[in-house]
N, C-alpha and C positions, 0 to 999 in steps of 0.2 A: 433135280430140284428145280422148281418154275423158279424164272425170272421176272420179277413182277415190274420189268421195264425192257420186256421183253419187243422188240419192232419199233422204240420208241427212239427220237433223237433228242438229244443235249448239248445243251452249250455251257461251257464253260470259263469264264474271263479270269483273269491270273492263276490259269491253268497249271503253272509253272514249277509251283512249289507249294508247302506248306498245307491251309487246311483246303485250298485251289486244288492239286492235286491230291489229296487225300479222297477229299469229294470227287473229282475224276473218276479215282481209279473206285468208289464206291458205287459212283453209276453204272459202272460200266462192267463189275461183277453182276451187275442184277438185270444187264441186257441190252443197256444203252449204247447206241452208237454217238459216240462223246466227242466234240470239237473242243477243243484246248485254245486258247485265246491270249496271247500276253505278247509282251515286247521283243524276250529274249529266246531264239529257237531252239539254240542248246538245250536249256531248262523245259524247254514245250517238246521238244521229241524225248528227252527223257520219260516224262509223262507219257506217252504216246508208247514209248518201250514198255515201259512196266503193265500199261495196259494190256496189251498185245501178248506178252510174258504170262499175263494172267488168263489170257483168252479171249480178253476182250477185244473190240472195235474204237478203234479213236484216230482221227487227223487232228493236224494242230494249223493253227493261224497265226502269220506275226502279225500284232495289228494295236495301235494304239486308241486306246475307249476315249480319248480326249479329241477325238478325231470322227466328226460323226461319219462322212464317207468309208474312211475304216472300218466301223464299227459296221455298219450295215453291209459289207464286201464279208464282214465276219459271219454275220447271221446267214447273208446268202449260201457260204459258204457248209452250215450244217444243216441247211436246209435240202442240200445238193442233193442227194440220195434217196432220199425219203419224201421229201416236195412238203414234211412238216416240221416245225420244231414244235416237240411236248415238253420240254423241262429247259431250263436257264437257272443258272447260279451266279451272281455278279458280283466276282471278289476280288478282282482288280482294287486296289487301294494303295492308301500310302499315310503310315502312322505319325514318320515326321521320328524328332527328337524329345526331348523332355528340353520347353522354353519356358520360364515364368510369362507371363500375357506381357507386363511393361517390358518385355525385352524380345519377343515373339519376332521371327523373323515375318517379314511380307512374302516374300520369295516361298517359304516352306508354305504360308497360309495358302498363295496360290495356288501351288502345288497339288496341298489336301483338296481345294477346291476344285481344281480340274480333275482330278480322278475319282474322288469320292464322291461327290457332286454331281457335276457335268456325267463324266465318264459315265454311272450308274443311271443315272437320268439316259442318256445319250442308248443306252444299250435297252432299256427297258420298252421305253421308246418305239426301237423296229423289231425287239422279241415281241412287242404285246402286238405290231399289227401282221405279222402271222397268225399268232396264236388268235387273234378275234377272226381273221378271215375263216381258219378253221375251228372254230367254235368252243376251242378248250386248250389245256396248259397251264402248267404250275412253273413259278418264279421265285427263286429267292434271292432276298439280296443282303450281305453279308456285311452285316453292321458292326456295332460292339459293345459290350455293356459299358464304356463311356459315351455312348448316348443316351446312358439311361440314369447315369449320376454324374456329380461331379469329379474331375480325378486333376488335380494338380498339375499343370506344367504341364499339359495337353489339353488348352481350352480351344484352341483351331480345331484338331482332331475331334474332341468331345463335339464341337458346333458342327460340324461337315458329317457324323455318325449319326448326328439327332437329327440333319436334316434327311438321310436317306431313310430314317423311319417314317419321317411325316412322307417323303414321296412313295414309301412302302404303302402306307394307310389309305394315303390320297388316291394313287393308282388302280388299290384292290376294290374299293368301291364302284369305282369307273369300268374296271374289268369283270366284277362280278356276276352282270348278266348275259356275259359274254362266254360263262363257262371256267374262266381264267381263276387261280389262284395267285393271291402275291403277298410272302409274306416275309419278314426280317428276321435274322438268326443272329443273336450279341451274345457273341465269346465273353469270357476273361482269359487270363494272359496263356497263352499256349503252347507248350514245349518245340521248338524250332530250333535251329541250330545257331541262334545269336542266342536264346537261352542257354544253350550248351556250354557258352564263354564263360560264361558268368563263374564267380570263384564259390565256393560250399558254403558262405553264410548269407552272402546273396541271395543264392536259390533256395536258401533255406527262408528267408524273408518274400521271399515271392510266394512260397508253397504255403505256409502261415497266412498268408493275406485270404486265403481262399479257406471257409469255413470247413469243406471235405478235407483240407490239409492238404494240396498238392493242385498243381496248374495242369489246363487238359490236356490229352492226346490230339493232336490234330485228327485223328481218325475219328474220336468220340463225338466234333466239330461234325464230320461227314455225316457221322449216325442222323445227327437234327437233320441234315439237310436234308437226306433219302425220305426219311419219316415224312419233313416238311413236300416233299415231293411225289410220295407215296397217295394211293387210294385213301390209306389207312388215317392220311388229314383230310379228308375229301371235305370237311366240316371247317375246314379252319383257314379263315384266311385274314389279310389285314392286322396278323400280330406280328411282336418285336419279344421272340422268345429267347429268356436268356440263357444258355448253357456257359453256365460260368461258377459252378463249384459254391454255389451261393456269397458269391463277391457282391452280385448288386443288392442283396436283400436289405432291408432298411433294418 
């Protein structure tokens, strides 16, 4: 079966877990030689195992996106091999708790802010001046469908999610003559294993929330990404697409 990211490199930021490695391990069935990107190594060579497990190609970086020397020590770093990078996924994030606004910590806002924010900015930043040196490259960056409404007791999160769409929007324009793709992918809530905690009426309230009846696979998360990554959107850039069981629909 062709690999239709067959020769090509990837980066990956919160590599580590969740729909980060989901997405990993989805590029790297289709060919990709995949760098893994996050804080904790344990969790980044796991990723790295399973890839490898699967047949695939992947190194991991420890390296924090709040840190732009880091971040760009990262990119050097998938670049190593190949002298290119074609694909980035930047989901490095941080959702915080559930705070009403008048009681909202500053500490957790910063927080959202340096990763969601900076971090993303910070990593787009030196993916996009490879990808324009070499003339082409597709970027996603891993928003959430609380940037696309409002959601209660995550209005930090919500503002820090809507601003990496407008830098999604902003930057694909800038990048579009350059070859480049860049576009946003907003989840709703996604089976992970703090999900798992949750008692049976809980998750029963959570899977309700979502018009299909039930919260995503993190893998189903990966599907968008590949697609968004793929030839097959060679058309499509500068959107904030939601996979989210029709949670954001009006």
């Amino acid at each position: 079966m062709t690999q239709q990211f067959a020769s090509t490199s990837a980066l990956v930021t919160g590599g580590g877990s969740g729909t980060g490695r989901a997405s990993a391990l989805a590029l790297a069935a289709e060919g990709s030689l995949v760098t893994v990107v996050g804080r904790t190594a344990a969790t980044l060579k796991e990723t790295v195992r399973l890839i490898e497990a699967s047949g695939g190609s992947a190194r991991y970086v420890v390296a924090d996106i709040t840190d732009e020397s880091q971040v760009e020590k990262a990119v050097q770093a998938a670049v190593a091999d190949t002298g290119r990078l074609d694909l980035a996924l930047n989901n490095a994030g941080y959702d915080g708790e559930f705070q009403l606004t008048k009681d909202y910590s500053s500490e957790m806002l910063d927080q959202m802010i340096a990763l969601n924010v900076r971090g993303v900015f910070l990593s787009m930043k030196h993916e996009l001046r490879h990808m324009t040196a070499q003339g082409s490259g597709a970027i996603v960056n891993m928003s959430s469908g609380a940037g696309l409404i409002g959601v209660p007791g995550y209005s930090g999160y919500a503002a820090t999610k809507t601003a990496e769409i407008a830098m999604t929007k902003s930057s694909a324009l800038e990048a579009a003559p350059h070859g480049i793709r860049i576009n946003a992918v907003c989840p709703g809530l996604v089976d992970t294993p703090m999900i798992a905690t949750l008692d049976a009426d809980q998750r029963k309230s959570l899977d309700a929330a979502h018009p299909l009846g039930r919260i995503a696979r993190a893998e189903e998360i990966a599907d968008a990404v590949v697609w968004l990554c793929s030839d097959k959107a060679s058309f499509v850039t500068g959107i904030a697409l939601p996979v989210d069981g029709g949670y954001t629909v009006p």
